[in-house]
C-alpha positions in Angstrom: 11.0 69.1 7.7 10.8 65.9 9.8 9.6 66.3 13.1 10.5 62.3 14.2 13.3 61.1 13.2 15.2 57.6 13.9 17.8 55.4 12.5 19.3 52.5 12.9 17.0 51.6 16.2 17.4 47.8 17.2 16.5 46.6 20.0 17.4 42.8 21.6 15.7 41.0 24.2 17.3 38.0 25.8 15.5 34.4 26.1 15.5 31.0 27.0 16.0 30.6 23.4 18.5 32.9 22.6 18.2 36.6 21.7 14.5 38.6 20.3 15.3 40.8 18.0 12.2 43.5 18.5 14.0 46.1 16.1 16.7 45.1 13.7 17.3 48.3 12.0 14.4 50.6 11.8 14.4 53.6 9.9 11.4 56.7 10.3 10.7 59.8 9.3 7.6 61.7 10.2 7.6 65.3 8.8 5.6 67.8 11.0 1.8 67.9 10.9 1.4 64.9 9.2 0.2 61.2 10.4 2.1 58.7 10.0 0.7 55.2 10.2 3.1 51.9 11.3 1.4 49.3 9.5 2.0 45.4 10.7 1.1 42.6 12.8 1.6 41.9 16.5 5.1 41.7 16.9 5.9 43.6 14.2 8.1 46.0 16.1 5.3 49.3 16.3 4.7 48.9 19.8 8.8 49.1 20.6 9.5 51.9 18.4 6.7 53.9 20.1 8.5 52.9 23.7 11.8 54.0 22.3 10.0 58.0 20.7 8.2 58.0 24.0 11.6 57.8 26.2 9.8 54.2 27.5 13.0 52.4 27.0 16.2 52.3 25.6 17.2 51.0 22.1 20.2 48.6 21.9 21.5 51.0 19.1 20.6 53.8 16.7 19.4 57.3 17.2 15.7 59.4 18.0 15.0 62.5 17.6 11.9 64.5 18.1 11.6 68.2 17.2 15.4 68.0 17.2 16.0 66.9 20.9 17.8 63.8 21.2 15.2 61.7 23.3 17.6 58.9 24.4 20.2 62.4 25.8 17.7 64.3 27.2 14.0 62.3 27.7 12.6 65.0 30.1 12.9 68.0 27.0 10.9 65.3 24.6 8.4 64.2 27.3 7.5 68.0 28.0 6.0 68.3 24.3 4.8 65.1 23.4 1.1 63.0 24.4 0.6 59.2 24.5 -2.2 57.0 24.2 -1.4 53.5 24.8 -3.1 50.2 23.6 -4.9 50.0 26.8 -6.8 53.1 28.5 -4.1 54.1 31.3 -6.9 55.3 33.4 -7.9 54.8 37.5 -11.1 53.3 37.6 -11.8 54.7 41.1 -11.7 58.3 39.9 -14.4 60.3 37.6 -13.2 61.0 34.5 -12.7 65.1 35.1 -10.4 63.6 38.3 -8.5 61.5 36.0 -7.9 64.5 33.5 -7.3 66.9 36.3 -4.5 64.9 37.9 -2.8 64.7 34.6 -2.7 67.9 34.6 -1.1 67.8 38.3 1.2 65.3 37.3 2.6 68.0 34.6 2.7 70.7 37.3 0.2 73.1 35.8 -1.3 73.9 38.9 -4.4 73.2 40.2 -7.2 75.8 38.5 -5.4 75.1 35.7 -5.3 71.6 35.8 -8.9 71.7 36.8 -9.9 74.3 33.6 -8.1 72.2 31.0 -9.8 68.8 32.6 -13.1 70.9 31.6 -12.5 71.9 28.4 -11.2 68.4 26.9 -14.3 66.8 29.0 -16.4 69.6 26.7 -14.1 68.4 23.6 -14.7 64.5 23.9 -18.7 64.8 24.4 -18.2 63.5 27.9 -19.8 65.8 29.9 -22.7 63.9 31.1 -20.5 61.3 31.7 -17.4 63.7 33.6 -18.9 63.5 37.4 -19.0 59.3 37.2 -16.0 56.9 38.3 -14.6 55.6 34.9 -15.2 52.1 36.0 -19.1 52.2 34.6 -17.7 53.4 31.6 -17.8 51.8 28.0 -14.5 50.5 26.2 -15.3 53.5 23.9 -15.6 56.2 26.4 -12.6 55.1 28.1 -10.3 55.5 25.2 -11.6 58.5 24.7 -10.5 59.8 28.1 -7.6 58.4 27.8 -6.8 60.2 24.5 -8.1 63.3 26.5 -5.4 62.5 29.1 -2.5 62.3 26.2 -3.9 65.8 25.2 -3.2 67.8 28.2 -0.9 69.9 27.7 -1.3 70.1 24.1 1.2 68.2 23.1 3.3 69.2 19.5 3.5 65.7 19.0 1.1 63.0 19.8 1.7 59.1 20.0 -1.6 56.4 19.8 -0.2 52.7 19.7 -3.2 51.0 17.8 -5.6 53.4 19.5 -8.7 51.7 18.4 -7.9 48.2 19.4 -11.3 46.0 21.2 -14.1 48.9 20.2 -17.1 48.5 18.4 -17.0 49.8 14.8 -19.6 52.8 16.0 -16.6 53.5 18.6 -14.2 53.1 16.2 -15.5 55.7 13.6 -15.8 57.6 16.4 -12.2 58.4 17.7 -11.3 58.4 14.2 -13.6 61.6 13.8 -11.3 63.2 16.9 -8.4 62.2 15.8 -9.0 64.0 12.5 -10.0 66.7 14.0 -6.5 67.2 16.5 -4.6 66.7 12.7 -6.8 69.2 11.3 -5.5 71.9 14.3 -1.9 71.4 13.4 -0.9 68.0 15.3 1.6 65.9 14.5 0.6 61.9 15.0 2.3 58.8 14.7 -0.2 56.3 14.7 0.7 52.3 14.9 -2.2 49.8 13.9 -3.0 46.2 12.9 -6.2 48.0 10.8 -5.5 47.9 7.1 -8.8 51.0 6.9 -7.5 52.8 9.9 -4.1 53.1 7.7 -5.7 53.9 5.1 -8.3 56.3 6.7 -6.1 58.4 9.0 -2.6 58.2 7.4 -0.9 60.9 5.5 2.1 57.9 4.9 2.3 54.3 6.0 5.4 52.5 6.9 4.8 48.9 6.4 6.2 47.1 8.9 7.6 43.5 9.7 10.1 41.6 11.4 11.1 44.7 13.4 12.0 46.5 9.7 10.6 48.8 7.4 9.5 47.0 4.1 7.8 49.7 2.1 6.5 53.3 2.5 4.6 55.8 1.0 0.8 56.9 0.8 -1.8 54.7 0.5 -2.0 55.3 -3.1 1.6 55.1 -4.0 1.7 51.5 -1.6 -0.9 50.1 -3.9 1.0 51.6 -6.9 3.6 49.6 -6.4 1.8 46.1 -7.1 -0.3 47.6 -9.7 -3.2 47.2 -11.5 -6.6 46.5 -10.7 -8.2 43.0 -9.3 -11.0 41.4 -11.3 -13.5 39.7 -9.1 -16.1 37.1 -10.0 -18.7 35.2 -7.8 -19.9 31.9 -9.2 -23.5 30.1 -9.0 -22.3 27.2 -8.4 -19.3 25.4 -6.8 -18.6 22.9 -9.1 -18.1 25.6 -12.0 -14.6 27.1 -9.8 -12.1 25.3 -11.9 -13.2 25.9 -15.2 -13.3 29.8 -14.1 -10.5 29.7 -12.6 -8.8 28.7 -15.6 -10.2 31.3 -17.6 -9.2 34.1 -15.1 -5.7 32.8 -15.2 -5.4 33.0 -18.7 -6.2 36.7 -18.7 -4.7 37.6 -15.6 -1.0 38.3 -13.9 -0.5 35.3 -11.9 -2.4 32.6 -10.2 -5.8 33.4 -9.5 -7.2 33.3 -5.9 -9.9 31.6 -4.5 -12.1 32.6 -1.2 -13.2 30.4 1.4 -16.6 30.0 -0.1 -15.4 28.0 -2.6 -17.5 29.9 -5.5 -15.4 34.1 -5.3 -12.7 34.2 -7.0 -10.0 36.8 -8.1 -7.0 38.1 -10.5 -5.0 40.7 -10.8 -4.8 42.0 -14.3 -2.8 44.7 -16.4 -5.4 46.1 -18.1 -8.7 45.9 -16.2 -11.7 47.0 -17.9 -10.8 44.9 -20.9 -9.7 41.8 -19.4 -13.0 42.3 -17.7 -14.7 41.9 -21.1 -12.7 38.5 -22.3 -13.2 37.4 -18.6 -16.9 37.2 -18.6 -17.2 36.4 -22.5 -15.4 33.6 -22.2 -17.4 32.6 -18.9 -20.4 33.4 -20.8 -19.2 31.0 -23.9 -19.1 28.1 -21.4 -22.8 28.7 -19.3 -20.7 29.2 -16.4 -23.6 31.3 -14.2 -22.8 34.4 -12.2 -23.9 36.1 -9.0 -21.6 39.1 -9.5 -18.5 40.3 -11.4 -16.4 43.7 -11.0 -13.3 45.2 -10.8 -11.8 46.7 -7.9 -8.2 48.6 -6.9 -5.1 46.9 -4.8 -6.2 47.2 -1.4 -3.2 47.4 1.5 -3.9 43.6 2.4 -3.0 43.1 -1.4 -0.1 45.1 -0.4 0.9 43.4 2.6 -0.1 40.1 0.6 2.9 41.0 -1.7 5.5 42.6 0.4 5.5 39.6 3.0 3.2 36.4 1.5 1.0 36.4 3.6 -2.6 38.6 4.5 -2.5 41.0 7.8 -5.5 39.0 8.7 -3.5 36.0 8.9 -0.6 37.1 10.6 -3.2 38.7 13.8 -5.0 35.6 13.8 -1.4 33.7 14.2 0.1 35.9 16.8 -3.2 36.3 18.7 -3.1 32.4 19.1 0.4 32.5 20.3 -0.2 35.1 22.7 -3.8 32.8 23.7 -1.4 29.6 24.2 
């Protein structure tokens, strides 16, 4: 049974240049104990439908629910069992981190022992104990997102919200939180999860909603996403340069469309039907005409491929773009 629940949500800014649409449309469903993962650029729309669920703001139109409670009727019901962690650490620097998490807890009237024995026990939780007594400002990026997903864990929430949780930390810090956030799934949570990170998706979600253009494009599990473009990739690394056309020639001939090329100008790659076999013809035919090799394989549709498909162009591509925009 879904646990989240919107349709229809839009939502319209007005500009210089006429009217944003943020959301035009989007539909979710999140059934409980699960994680589902929004998958999509900046400015795909994740960060506005987690404002919306969150009682943040208002949509132009459409309906949320969460545990059946109308969050746009009654936003103090849905704030009292939900936790949020946003993209930055919403944490005071002047405080320790046991004073942050205790005035959390104050801030959700649980009184002050209380407040103070939960701060405790999630300090315990996140392996920040030696680090509880010191004013979060000498913390790492790491160890503040960890209190701050401490913070969102207060009052235990039914339902808990990250918006691209992992955004700025090192991979060590990133493997990490992911570790936690398992472990708050395994005990029964339910999490919506929005990312930019095609592994994080596919690491953490039970089901991804692809998302762009303030719409959702495709959904399912990982699995199922790849499914539906099929197949497996055959991958080939040339010796030399100069031998790229000739290879590229013969992957296209046993391969379902036009092969790729990387930057190096010497990987290439096709997707094929039948993998192990076109494979075989690939490199006998690149064997026939001396063409040297560093490596060769096959491997499965990965979400980029996905994302490649569903909207022409790599999630890569589209950060790079919008983190330029935002730069300029």
């Amino acid at each position: 049974m879904a646990i989240i629940e919107a349709e229809g949500l839009k939502k319209t800014y007005s500009s210089k240049s006429g009217p944003v649409h943020a959301l035009d449309g989007m539909n979710l469903s999140v059934p409980q104990g699960t994680v589902k993962a929004l998958l999509g650029p900046n400015g795909a729309g994740k960060t506005t439908v987690v404002k919306i669920l969150t009682t943040l703001i208002q949509p132009t139109a459409g309906t949320a629910h969460i545990d059946g409670i109308d969050v746009l009727r009654n936003p103090k019901a849905a704030r009292r069992i939900i936790g949020v962690s946003g993209q930055y650490a919403a944490v005071d620097e002047g405080l320790t981190g046991l004073e942050n998490l205790e005035m959390v807890g104050r801030l959700y009237h649980l009184g002050a022992r209380e407040s103070k024995r939960r701060a405790q026990e999630l300090i315990d939780q996140f392996e920040l104990t030696e680090a509880g007594n010191r004013p979060v400002k000498g913390f790492s990026g790491g160890m503040r997102r960890r209190i701050d997903l401490a913070g969102a864990l207060v009052i235990n929430p039914k339902i808990l919200f990250l918006d691209e949780p992992t955004t700025g930390l090192d991979p060590r810090s990133r493997l990490a939180l992911w570790g936690i956030i398992k472990d708050l799934v395994d005990a029964g949570t339910t999490l919506l999860l929005t990312t930019q990170y095609l592994e994080e998706a596919d690491q953490l979600s039970d089901d991804i909603a692809v998302i762009d253009g303030g719409r959702t494009i495709a959904e399912g599990t990982a699995d199922q996403l790849k499914a539906q473009i099929g197949g497996h990739r055959v991958v080939v690394s040339l010796v030399d340069a100069a031998d790229a056309p000739a290879a590229r020639e013969i992957l296209g001939r046993h391969g379902d469309g036009e092969p790729g090329i990387g930057d190096d100008g010497r990987t290439l790659e096709v997707a094929v039907t039948d993998g192990p076999r076109a494979l075989q013809y690939i490199l006998s035919e690149l064997g026939e005409r001396s063409i040297a090799l560093h490596d060769a394989g096959m491997r499965r549709p990965s979400l980029d491929d996905v994302f490649l498909t569903l909207t022409g162009r790599h999630a890569e591509e589209t950060e790079d773009k919008a983190t330029k925009e935002v730069a300029a």
